[in-house]
N, CA, C and O atoms as a CHARMM CRD file, in Angstrom:
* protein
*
  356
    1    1 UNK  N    137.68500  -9.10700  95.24100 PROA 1      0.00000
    2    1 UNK  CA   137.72100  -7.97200  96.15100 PROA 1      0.00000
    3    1 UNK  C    137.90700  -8.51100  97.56900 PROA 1      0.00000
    4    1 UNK  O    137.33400  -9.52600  97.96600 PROA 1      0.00000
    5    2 UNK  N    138.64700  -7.85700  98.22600 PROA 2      0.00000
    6    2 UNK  CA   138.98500  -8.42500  99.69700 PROA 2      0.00000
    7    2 UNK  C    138.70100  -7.31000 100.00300 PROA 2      0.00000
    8    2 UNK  O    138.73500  -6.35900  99.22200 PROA 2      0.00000
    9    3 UNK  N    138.20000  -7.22600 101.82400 PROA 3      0.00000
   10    3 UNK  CA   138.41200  -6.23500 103.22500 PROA 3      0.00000
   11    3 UNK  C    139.56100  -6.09300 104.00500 PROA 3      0.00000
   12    3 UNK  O    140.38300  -6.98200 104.22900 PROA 3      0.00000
   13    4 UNK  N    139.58700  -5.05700 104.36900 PROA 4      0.00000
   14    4 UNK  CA   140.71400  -4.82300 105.27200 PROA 4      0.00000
   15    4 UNK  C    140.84700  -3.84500 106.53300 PROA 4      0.00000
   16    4 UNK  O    140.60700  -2.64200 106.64200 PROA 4      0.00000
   17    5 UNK  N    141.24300  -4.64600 107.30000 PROA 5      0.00000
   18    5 UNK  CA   140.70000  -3.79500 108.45200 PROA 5      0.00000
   19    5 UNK  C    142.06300  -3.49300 109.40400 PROA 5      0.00000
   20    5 UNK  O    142.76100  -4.41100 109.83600 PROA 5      0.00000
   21    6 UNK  N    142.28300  -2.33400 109.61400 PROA 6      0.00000
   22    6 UNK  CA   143.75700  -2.05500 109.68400 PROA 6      0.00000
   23    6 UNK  C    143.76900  -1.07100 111.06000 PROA 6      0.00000
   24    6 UNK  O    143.13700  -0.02200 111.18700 PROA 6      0.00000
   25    7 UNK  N    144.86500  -1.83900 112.27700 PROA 7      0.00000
   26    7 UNK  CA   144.33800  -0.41300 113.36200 PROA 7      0.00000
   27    7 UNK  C    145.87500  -0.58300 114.07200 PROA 7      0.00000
   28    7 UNK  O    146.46900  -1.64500 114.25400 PROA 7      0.00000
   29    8 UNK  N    146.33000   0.76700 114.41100 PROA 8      0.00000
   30    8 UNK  CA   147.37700   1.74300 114.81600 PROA 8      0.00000
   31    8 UNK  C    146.92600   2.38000 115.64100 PROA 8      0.00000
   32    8 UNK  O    145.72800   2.58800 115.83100 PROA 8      0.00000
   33    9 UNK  N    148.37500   3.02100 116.61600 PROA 9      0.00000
   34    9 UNK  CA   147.79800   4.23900 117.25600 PROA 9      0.00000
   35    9 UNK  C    148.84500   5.11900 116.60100 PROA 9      0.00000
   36    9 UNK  O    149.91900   4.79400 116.09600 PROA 9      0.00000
   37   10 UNK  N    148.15800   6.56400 116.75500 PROA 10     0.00000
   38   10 UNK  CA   149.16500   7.83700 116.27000 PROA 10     0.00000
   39   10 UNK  C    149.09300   8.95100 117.80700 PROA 10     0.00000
   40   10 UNK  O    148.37300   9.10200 118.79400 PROA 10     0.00000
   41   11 UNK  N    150.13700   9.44300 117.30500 PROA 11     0.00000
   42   11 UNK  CA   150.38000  10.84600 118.29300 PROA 11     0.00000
   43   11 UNK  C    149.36300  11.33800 118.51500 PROA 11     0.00000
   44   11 UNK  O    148.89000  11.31600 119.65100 PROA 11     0.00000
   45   12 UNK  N    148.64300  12.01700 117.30800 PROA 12     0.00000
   46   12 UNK  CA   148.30800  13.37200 117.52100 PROA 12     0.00000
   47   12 UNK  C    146.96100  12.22000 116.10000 PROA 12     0.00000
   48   12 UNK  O    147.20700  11.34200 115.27300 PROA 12     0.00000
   49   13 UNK  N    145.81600  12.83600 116.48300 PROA 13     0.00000
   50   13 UNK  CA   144.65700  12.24500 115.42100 PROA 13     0.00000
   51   13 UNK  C    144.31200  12.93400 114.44700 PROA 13     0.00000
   52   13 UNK  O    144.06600  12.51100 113.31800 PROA 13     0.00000
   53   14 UNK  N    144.25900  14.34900 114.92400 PROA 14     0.00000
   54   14 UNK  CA   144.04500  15.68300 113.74600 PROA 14     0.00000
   55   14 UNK  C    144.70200  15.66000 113.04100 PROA 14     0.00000
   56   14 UNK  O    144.30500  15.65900 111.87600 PROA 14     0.00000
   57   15 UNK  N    146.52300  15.61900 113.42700 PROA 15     0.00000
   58   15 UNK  CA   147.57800  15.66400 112.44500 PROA 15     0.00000
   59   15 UNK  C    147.66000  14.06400 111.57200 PROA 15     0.00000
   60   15 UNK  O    148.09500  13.92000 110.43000 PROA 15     0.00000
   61   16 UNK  N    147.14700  13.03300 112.41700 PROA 16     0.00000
   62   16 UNK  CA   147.50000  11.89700 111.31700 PROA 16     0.00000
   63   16 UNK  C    146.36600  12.34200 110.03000 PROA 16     0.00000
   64   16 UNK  O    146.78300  12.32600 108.87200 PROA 16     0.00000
   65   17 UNK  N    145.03400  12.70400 110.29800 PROA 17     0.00000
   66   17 UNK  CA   144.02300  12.35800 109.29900 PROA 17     0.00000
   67   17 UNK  C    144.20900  13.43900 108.63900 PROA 17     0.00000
   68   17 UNK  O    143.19000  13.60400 107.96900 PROA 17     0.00000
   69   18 UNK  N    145.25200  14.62900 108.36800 PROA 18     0.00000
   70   18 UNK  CA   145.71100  15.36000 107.38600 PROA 18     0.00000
   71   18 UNK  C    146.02000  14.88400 106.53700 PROA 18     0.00000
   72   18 UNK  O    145.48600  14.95700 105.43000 PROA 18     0.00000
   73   19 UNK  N    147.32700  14.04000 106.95200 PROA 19     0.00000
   74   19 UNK  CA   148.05100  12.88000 106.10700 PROA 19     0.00000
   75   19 UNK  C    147.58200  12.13600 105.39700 PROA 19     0.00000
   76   19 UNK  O    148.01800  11.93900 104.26300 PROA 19     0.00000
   77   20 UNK  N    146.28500  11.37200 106.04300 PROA 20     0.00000
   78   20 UNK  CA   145.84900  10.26500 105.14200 PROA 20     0.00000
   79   20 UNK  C    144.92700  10.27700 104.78100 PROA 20     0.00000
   80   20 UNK  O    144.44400   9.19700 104.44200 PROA 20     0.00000
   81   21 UNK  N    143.86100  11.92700 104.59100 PROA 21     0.00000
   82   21 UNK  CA   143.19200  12.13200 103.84300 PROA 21     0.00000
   83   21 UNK  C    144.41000  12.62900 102.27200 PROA 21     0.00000
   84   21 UNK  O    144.17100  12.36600 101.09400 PROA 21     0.00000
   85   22 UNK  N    145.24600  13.13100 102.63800 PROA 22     0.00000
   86   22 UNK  CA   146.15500  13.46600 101.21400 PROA 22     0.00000
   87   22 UNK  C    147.17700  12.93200 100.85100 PROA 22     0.00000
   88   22 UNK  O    148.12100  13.42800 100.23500 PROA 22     0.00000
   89   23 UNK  N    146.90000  11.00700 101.53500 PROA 23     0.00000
   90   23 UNK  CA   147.03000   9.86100 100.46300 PROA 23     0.00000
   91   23 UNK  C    146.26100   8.62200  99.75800 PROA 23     0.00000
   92   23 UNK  O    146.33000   7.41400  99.53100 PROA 23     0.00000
   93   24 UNK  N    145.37800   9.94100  99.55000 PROA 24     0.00000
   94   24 UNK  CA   143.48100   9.09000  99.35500 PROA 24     0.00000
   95   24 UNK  C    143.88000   8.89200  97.72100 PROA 24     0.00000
   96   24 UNK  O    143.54200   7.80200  97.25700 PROA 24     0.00000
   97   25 UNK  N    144.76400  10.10500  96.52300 PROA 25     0.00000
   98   25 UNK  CA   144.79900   9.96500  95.42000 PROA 25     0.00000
   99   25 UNK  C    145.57000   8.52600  95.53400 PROA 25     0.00000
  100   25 UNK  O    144.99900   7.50400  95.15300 PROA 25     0.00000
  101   26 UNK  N    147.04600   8.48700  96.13900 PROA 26     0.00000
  102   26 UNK  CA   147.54500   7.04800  95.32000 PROA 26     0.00000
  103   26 UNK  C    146.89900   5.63000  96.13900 PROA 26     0.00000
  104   26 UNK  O    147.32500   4.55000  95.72800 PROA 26     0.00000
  105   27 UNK  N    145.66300   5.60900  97.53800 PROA 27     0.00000
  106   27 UNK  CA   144.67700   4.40200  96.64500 PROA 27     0.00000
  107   27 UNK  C    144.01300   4.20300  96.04000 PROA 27     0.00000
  108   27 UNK  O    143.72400   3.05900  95.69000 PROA 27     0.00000
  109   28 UNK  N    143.39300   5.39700  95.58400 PROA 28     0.00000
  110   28 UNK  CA   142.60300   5.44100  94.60300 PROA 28     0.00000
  111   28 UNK  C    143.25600   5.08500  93.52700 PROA 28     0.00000
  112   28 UNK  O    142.58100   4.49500  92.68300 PROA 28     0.00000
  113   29 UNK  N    144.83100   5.33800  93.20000 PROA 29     0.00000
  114   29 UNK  CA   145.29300   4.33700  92.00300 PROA 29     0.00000
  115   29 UNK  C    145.43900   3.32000  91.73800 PROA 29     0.00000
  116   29 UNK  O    145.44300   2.87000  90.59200 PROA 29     0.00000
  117   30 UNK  N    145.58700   2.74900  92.70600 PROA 30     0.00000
  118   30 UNK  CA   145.78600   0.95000  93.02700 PROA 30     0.00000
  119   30 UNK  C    144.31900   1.04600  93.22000 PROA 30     0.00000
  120   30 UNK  O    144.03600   0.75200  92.05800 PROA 30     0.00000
  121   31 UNK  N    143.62600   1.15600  93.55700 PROA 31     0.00000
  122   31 UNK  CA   142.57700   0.24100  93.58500 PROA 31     0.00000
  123   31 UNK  C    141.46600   0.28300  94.95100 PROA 31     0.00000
  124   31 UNK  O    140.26400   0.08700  95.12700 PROA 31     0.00000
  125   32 UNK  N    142.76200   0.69500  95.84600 PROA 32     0.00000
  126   32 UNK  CA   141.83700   1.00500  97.24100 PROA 32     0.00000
  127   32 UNK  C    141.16800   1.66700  97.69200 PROA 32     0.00000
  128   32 UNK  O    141.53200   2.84300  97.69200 PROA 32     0.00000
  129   33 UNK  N    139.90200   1.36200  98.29800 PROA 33     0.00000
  130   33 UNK  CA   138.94400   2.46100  98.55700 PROA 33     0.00000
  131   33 UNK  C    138.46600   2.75500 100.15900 PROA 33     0.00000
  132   33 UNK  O    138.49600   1.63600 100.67100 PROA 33     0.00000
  133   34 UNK  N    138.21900   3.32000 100.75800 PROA 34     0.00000
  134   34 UNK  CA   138.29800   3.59800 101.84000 PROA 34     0.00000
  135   34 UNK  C    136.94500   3.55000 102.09100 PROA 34     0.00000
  136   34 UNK  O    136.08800   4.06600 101.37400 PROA 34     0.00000
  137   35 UNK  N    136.69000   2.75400 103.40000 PROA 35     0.00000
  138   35 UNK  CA   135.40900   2.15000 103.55200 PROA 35     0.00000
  139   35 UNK  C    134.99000   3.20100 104.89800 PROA 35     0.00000
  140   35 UNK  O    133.85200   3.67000 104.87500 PROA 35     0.00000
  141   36 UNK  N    136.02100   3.61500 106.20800 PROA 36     0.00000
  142   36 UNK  CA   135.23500   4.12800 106.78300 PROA 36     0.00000
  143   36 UNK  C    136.86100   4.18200 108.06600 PROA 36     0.00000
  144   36 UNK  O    137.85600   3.45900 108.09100 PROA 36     0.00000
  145   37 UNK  N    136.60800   4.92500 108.62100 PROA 37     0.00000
  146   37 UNK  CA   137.79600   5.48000 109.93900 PROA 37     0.00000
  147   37 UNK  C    137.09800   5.59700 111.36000 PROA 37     0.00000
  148   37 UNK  O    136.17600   6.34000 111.69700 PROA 37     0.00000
  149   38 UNK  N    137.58300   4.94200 111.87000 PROA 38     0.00000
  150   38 UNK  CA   136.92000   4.76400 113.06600 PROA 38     0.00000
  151   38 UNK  C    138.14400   5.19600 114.03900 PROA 38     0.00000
  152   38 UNK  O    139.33900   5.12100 113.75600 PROA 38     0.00000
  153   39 UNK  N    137.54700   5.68700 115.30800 PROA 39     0.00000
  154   39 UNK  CA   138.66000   5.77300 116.89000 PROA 39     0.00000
  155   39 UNK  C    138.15900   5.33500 117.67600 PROA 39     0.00000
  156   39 UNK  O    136.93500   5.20400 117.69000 PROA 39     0.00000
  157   40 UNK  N    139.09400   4.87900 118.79300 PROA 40     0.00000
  158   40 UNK  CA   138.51800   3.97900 119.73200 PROA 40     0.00000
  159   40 UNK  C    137.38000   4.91500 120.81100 PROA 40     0.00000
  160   40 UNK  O    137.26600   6.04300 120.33400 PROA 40     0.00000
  161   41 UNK  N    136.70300   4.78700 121.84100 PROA 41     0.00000
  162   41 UNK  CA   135.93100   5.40800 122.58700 PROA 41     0.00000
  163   41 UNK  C    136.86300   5.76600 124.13100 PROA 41     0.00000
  164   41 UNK  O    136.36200   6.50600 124.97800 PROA 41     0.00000
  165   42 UNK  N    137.77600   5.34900 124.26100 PROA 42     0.00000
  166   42 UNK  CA   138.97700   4.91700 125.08200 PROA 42     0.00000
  167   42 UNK  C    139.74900   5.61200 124.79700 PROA 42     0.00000
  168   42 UNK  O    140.24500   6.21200 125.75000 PROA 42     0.00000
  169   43 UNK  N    140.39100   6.00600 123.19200 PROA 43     0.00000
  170   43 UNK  CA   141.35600   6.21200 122.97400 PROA 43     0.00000
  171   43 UNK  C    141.69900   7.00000 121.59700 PROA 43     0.00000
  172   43 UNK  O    142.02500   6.55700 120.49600 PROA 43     0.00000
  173   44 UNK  N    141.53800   8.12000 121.98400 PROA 44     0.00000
  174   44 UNK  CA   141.11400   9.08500 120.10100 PROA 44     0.00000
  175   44 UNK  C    142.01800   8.84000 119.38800 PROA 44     0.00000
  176   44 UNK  O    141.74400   9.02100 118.20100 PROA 44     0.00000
  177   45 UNK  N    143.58000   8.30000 119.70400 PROA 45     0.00000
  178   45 UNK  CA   144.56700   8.27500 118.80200 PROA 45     0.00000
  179   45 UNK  C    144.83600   6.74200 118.65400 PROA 45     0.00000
  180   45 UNK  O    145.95600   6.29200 118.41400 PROA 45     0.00000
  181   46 UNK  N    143.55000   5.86400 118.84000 PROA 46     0.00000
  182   46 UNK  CA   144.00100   4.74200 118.20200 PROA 46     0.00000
  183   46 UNK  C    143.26200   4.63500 117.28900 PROA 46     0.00000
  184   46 UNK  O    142.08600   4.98000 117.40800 PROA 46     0.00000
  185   47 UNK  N    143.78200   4.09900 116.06400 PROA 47     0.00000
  186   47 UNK  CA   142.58000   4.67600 114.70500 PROA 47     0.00000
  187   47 UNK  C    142.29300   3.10800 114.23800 PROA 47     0.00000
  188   47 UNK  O    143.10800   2.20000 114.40000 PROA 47     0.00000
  189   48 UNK  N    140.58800   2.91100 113.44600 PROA 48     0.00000
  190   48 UNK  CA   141.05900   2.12700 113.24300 PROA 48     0.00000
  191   48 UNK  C    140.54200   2.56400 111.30500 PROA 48     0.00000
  192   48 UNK  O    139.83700   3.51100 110.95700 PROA 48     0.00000
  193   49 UNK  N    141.12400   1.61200 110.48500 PROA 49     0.00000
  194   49 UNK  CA   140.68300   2.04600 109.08200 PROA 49     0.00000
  195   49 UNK  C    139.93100   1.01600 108.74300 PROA 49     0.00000
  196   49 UNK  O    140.04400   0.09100 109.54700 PROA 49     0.00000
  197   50 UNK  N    138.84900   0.70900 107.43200 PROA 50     0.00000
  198   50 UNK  CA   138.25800  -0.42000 106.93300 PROA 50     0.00000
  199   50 UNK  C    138.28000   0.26300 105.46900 PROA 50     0.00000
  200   50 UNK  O    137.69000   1.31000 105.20400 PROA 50     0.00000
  201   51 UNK  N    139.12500  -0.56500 104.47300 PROA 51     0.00000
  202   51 UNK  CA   139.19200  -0.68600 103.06300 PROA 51     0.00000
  203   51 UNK  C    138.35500  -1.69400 102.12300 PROA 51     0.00000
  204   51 UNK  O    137.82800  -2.69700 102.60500 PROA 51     0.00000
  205   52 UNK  N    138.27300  -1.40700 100.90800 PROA 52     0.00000
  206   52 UNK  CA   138.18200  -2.72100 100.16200 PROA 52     0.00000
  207   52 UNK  C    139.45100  -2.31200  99.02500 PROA 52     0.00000
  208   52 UNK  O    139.80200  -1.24100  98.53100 PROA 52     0.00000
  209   53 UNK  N    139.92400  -3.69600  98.88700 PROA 53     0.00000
  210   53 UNK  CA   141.19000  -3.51300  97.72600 PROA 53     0.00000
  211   53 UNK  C    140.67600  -4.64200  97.11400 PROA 53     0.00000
  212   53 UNK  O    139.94400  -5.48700  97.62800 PROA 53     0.00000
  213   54 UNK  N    141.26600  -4.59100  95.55900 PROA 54     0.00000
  214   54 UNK  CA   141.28100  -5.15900  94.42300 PROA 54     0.00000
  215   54 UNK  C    141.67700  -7.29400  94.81300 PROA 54     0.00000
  216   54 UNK  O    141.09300  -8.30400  94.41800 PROA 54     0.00000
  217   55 UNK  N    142.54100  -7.15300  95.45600 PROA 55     0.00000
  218   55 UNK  CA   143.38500  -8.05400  95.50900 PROA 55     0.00000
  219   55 UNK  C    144.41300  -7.99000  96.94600 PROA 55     0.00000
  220   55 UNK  O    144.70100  -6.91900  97.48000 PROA 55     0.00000
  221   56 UNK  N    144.89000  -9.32200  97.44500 PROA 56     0.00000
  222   56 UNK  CA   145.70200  -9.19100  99.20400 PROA 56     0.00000
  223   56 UNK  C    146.90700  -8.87100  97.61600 PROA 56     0.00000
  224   56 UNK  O    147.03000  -7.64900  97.69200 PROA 56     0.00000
  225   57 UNK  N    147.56100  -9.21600  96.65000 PROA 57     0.00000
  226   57 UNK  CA   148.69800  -8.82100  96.10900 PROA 57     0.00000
  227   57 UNK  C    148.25100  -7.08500  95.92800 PROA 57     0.00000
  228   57 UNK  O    148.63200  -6.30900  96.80400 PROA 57     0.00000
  229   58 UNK  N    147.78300  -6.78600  95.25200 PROA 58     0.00000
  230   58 UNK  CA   148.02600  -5.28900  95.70100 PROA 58     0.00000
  231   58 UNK  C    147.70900  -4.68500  96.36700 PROA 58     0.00000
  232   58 UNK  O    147.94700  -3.48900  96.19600 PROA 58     0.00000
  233   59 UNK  N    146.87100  -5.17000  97.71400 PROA 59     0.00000
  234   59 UNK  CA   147.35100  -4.46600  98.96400 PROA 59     0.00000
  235   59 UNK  C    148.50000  -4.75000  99.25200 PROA 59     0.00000
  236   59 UNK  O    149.01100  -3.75300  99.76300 PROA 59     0.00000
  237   60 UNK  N    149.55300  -5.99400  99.18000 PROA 60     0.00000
  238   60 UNK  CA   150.31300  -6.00100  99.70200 PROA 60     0.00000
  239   60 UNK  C    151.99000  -5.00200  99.53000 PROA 60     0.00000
  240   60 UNK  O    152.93500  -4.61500 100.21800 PROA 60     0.00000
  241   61 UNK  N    151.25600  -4.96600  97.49600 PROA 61     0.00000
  242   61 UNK  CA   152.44600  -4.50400  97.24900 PROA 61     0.00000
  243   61 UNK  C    152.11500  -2.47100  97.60700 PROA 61     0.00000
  244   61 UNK  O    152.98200  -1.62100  97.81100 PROA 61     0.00000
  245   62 UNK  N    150.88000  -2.31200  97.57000 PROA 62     0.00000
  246   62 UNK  CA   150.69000  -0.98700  98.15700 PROA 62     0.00000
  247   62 UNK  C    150.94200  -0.75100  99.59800 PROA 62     0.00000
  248   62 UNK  O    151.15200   0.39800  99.98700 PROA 62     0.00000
  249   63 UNK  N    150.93600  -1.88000 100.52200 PROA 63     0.00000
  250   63 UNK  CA   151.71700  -1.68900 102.05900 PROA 63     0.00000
  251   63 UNK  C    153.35900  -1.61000 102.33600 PROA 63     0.00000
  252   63 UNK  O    154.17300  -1.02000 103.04600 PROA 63     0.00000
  253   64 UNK  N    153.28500  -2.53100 101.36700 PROA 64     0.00000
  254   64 UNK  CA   155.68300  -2.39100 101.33000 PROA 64     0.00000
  255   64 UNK  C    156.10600  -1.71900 101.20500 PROA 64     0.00000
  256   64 UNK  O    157.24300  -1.60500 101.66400 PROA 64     0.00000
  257   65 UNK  N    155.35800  -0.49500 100.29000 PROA 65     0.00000
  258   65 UNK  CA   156.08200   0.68200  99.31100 PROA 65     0.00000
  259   65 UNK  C    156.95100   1.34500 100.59500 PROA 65     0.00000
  260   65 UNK  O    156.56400   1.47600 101.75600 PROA 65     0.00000
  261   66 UNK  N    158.31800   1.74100  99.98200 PROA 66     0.00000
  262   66 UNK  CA   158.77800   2.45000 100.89500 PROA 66     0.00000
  263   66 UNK  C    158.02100   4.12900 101.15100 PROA 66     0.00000
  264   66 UNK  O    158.06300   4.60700 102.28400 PROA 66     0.00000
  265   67 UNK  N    157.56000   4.67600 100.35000 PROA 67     0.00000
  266   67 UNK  CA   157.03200   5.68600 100.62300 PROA 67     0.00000
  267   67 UNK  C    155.27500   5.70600 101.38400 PROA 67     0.00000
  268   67 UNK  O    154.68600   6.69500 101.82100 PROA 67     0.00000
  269   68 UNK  N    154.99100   4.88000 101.35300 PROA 68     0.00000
  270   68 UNK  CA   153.89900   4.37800 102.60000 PROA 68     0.00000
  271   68 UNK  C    154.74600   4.35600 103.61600 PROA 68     0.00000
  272   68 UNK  O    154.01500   5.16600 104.18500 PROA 68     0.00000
  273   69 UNK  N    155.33400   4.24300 104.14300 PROA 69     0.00000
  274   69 UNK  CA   156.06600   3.93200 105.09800 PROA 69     0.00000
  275   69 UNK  C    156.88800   5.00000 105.96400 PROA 69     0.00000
  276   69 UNK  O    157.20200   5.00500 107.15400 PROA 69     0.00000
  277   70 UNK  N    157.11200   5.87700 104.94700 PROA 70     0.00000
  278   70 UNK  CA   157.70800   7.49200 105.11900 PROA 70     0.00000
  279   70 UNK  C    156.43300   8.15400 105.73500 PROA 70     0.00000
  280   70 UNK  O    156.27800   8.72800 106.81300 PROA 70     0.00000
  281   71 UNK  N    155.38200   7.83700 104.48900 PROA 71     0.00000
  282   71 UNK  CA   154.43700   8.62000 105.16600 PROA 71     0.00000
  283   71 UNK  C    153.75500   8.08200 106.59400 PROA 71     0.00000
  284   71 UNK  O    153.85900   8.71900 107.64200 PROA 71     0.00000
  285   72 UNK  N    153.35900   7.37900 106.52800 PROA 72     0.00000
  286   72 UNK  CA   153.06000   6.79200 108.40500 PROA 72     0.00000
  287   72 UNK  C    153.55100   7.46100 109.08500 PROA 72     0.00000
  288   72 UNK  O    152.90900   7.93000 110.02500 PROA 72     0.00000
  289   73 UNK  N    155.10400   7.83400 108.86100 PROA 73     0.00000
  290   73 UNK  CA   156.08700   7.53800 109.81300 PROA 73     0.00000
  291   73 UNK  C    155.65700   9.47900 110.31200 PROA 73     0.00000
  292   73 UNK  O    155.60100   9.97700 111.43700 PROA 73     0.00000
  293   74 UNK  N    155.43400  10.11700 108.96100 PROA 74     0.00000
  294   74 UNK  CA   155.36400  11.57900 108.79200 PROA 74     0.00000
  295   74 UNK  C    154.14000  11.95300 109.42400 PROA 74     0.00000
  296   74 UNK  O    154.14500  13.02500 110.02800 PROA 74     0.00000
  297   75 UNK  N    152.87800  11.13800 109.39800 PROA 75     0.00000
  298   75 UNK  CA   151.85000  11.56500 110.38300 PROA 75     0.00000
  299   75 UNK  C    152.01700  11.05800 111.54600 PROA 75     0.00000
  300   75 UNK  O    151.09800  11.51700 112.22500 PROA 75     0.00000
  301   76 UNK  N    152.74100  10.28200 112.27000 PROA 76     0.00000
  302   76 UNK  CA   152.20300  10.02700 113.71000 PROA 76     0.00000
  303   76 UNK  C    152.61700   8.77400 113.62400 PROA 76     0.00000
  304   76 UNK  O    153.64400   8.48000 114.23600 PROA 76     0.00000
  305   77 UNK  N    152.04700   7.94400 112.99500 PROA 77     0.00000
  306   77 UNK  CA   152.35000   6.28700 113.78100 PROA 77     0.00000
  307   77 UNK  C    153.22400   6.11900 114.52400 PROA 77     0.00000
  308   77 UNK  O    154.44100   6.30300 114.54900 PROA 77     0.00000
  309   78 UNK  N    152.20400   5.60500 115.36800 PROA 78     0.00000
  310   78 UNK  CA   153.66600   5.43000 116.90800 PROA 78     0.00000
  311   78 UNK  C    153.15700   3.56800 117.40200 PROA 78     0.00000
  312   78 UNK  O    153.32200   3.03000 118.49700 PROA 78     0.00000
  313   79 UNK  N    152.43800   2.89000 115.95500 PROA 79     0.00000
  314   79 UNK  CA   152.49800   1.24100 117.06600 PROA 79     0.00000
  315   79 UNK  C    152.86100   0.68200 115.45000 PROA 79     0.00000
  316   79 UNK  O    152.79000   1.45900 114.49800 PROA 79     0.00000
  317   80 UNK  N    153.15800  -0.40500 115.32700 PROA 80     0.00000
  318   80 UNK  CA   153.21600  -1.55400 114.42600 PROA 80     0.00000
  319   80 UNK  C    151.76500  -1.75000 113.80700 PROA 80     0.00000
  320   80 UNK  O    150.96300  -2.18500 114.63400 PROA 80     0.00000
  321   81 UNK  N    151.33600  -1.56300 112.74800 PROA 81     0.00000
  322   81 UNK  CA   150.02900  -1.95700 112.07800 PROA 81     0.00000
  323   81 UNK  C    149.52600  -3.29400 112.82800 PROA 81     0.00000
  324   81 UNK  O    150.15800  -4.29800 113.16000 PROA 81     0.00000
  325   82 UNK  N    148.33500  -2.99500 112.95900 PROA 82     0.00000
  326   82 UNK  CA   148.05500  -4.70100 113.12500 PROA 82     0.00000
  327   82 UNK  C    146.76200  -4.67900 111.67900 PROA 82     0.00000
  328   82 UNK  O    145.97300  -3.73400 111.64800 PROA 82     0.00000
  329   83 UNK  N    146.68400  -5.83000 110.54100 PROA 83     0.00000
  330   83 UNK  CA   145.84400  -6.00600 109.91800 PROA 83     0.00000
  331   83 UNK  C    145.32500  -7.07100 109.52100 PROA 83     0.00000
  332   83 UNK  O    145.93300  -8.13800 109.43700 PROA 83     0.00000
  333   84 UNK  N    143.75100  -6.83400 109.13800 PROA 84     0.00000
  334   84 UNK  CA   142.93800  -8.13700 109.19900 PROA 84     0.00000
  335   84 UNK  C    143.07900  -7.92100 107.71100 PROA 84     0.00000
  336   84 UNK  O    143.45300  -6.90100 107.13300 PROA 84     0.00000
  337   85 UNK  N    142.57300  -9.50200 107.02200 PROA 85     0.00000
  338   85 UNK  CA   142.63800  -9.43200 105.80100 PROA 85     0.00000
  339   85 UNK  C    141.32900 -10.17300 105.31700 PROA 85     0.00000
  340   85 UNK  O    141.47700 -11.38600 105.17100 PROA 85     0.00000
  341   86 UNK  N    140.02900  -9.64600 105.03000 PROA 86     0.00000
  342   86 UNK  CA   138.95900 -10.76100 104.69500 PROA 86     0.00000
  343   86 UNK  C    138.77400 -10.89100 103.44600 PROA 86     0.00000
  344   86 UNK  O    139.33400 -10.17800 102.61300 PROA 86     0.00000
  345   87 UNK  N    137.51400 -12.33500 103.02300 PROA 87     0.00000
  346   87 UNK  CA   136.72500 -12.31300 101.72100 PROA 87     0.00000
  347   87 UNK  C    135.61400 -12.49600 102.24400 PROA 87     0.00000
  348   87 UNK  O    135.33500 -13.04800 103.30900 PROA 87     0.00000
  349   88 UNK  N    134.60400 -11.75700 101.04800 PROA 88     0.00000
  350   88 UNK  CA   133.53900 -12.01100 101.48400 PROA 88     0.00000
  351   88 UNK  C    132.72600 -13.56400 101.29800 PROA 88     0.00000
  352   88 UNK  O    132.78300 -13.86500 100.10500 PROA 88     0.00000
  353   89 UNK  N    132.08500 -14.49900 102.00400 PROA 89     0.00000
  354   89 UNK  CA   131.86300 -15.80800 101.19500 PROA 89     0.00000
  355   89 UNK  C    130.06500 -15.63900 101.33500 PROA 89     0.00000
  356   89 UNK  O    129.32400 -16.48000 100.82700 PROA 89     0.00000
């Protein structure tokens, strides 16, 4: 099991967390679980996310998908992901 800690900014915050509360079913198929959503205190539309996934291979292959990517694009993302990738030791 790895962490993941993943932070963007979006347009609009209401309209992104529409979105990515209703693409909670396909991580829940792979494996990913959603640990907790945070915004900055500075900045309501910079989000940040904390996951745990199965494996960095299927997070990775669940980040490439072209339709992850549609969808981002469909709520808001307006920066380049930046993401951390941990284990726990």
């Amino acid at each position: 099991m790895i962490t993941v800690i993943m932070q963007h900014e979006v347009k609009d915050f209401s309209q992104w967390k529409v979105n990515f509360d209703a693409d909670e079913p396909n991580r829940s198929k792979v494996g990913v679980k959603q640990l907790g959503v945070y915004t900055s205190v500075k900045n309501p539309n910079d989000v940040t996310m904390i996951f745990e996934a199965p494996s960095v291979e299927v997070l990775d292959t669940f980040t490439s998908d072209p339709r992850l990517q549609q969808e981002m694009q469909n709520a808001g993302v307006i920066s380049v992901p930046v993401t951390t990738v941990l284990k726990k030791m």
